[in-house]
C-alpha positions, -999 to +999 in steps of 0.1 A: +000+000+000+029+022+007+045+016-023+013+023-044+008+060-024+046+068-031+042+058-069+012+078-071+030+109-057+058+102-081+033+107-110+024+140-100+055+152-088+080+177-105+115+156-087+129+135-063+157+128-040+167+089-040+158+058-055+128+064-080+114+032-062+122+038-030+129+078-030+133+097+006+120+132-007+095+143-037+088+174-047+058+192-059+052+228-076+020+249-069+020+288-077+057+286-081+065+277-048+079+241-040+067+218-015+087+188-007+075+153+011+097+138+031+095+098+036+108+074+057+088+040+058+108+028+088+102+062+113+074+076+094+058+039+100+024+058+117+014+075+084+001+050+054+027+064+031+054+065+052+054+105+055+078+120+082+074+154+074+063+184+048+086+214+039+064+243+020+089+267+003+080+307+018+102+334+028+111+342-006+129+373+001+147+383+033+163+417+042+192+423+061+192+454+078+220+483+079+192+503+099+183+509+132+162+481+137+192+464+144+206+491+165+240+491+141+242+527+164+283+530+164+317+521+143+316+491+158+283+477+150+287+489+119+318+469+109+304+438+127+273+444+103+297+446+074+309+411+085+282+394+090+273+406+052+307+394+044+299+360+053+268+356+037+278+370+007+306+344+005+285+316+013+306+309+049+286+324+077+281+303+105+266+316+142+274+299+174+256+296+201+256+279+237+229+252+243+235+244+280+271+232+280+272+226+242+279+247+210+254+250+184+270+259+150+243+278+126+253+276+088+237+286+055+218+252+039+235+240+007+213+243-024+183+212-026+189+188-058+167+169-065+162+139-102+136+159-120+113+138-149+140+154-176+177+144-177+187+181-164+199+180-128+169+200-109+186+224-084+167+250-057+178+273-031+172+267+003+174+302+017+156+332+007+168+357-014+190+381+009+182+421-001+204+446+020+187+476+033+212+504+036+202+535+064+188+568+048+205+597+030+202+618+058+226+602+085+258+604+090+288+582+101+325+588+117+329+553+105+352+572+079+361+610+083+368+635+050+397+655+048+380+682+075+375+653+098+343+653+092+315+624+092+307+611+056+267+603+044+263+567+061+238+558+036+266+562+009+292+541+031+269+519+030+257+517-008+296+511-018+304+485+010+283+466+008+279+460-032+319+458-031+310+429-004+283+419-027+312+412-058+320+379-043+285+364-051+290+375-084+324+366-094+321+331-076+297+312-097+314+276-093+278+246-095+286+242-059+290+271-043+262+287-018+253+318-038+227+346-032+216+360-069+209+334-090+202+362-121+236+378-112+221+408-095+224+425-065+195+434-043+189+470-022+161+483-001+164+520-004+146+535+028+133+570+042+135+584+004+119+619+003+102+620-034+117+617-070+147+638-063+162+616-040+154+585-059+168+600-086+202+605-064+199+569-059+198+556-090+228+580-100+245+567-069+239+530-081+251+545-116+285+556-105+291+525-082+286+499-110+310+520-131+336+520-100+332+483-097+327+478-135+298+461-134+270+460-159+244+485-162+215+478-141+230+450-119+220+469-090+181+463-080+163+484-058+132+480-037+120+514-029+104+517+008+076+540+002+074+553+038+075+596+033+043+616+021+065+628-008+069+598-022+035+584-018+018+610-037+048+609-062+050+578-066+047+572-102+073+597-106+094+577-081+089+546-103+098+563-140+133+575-121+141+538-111+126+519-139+152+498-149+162+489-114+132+488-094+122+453-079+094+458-057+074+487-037+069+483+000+048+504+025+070+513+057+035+517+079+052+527+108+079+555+093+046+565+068+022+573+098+050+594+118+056+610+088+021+619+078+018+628+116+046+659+113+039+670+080+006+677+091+020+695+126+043+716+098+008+729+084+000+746+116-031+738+139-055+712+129-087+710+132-098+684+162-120+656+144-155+652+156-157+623+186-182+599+178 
């Protein structure tokens, strides 16, 4: 009966891990997202088809955050920040952490291959793709000082370190290797942008770092965080001066409220809405 239930999986399914008899994963495709069956006859023994357990592909994206949400508030969390980047970037981050009087070692999961119905290898990532979100163009940073020892935009610091750091994932593309992009792009979340004209400075910014780094034209994405009045109702300008990088448009709720909340104390004094 078992072996009738896998075999009837099998038909339907878009790959699998083992033995196409006797396989130990299969792998379906709905919407675009994967969702692989894992089975063990011997430990998954309670379920009819042998079924230990069911991994649903989510988390598509993930952002790693240069911002204060992370509280990256000095030189020294910045650097460590940088690092961390570092490591993911190059595919050899690991975390450890103490587990009562044992260390737990935390490392990015190597890519899922499974024996697709063609003769092509069938190969998917098992982490999400990583965008960085750098701070906004306001702040600054005595990470680095100018020549009048003075503290440099942070959001620019952190525009060219990080896509310098980003190179790695570009230039490495051995079958093996753990690797973010898998279009050969890099990915930005641009925060706290106040309307086209800082856009705009953005996408000039990405323009003069891909030529510093020679890299193509447009290999720098951005997802614009539309979080400030004056991009909300300029938005469609916002979107015409990132056109050919722009990867997605997110509402900041929380930045977008405070901001609606001084703009309108700028105005002068309100009018008190009517209690019901």
């Amino acid at each position: 009966m078992k072996l009738l239930l896998i075999f009837n999986l099998l038909i339907n399914s878009f790959g699998h891990q083992g033995d196409k008899d006797v396989p130990h994963a299969i792998v379906f495709v709905h919407h675009g997202l994967h969702i692989e069956i894992q089975i063990d006859c011997k430990n998954g023994r309670n379920d009819i088809a042998g079924i230990k357990d069911v991994i649903i592909e989510s988390a598509l994206t993930t952002i790693v955050d240069c911002e204060d949400s992370i509280a990256a508030v000095d030189v020294y969390d910045k650097i460590q920040l940088y690092r961390n980047w570092l490591g993911l970037m190059k595919g050899n981050f690991e975390a450890r952490l103490m587990q009562g009087h044992k260390t737990i070692v935390r490392e990015l999961h190597p890519d899922r291959i499974y024996n697709p119905k063609t003769d092509n290898e069938l190969r998917l990532s098992s982490r999400s793709l990583l965008f960085i979100r750098h701070v906004g163009r306001l702040l600054y940073t005595d990470v680095i000082l100018n020549n009048d020892n003075q503290e440099i935009p942070q959001g620019i610091l952190d525009a060219l370190i990080t896509i310098l750091i980003a190179v790695h994932d570009l230039n490495d593309r051995a079958k093996d290797k753990i690797k973010n992009s898998r279009k050969g792009s890099i990915y930005i979340v641009k925060p706290k942008q106040h309307g086209p004209d800082e856009v705009t400075f953005t996408s000039h910014l990405c323009n003069r770092i891909e030529d510093l780094l020679k890299l193509p034209r447009h290999t720098l994405k951005v997802g614009i965080m539309d979080e400030e009045r004056r991009t909300t109702i300029n938005l469609s300008a916002c979107i015409r001066e990132s056109e050919d990088r722009l990867v997605f448009i997110n509402t900041g709720f929380l930045d977008r409220t405070g901001d609606e909340i001084h703009t309108s104390m700028e105005t002068g004094p309100l009018i008190q809405k009517k209690l019901k």
